[in-house]
C-alpha positions in Angstrom: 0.0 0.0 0.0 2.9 2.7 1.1 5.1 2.0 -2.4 1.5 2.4 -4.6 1.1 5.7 -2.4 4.7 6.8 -3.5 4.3 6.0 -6.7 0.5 8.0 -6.9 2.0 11.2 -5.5 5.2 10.9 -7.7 3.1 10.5 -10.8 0.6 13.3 -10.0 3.5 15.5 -9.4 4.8 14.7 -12.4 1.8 15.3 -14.2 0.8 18.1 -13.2 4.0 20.0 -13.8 4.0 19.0 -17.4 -0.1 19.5 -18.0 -0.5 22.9 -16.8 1.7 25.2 -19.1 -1.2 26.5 -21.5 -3.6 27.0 -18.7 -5.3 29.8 -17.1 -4.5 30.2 -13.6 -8.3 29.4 -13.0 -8.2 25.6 -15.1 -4.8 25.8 -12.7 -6.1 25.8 -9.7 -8.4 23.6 -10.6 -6.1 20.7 -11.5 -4.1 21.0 -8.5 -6.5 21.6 -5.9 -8.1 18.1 -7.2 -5.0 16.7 -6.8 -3.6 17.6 -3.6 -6.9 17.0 -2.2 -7.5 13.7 -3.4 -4.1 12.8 -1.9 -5.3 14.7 1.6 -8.4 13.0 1.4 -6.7 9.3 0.9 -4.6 10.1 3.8 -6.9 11.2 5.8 -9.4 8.4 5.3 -6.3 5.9 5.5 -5.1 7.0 9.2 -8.9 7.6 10.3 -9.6 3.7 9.4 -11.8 4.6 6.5 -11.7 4.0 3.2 -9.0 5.6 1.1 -10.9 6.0 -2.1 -14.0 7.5 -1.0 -11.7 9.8 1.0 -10.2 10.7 -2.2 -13.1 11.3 -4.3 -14.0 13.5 -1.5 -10.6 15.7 -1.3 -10.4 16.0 -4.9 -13.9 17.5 -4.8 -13.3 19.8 -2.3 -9.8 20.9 -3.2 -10.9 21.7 -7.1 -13.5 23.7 -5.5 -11.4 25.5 -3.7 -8.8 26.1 -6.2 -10.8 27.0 -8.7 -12.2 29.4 -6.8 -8.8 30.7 -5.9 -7.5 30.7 -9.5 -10.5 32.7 -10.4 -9.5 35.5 -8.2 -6.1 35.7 -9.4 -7.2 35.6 -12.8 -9.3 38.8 -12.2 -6.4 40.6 -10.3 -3.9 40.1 -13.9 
């Protein structure tokens, strides 16, 4: 479970460095605030005995709110 972890976050870093060049900062902040919150989600879920996937579902819904919310605003400031 640990080394499929590892190998999730390394390829989500991965991706999303390589994905997000012609983006706005709105499509941004949607892509990594799904990401990083699927990952807090799983580990949230995973140390609160739950499960990890539901937990990730969750955090990726949350955190592409949130960052898409947050790209928005920085897209109106520019």
């Amino acid at each position: 479970m640990k080394k499929a972890l590892i190998i999730g976050i390394m390829a989500v870093v991965f991706a999303s460095g390589i994905g997000c060049t012609n983006m706005s900062r709105t499509q941004q902040g949607v892509a990594s605030g799904a990401a990083l919150g699927a990952l807090g989600g799983a580990g949230i879920a995973a140390i609160s005995g739950g499960m990890a996937g539901w937990g990730a579902l969750a955090g990726a819904g949350v955190g592409a709110l949130a960052g898409g919310i947050v790209g928005h605003e920085q897209d109106k400031r520019w």
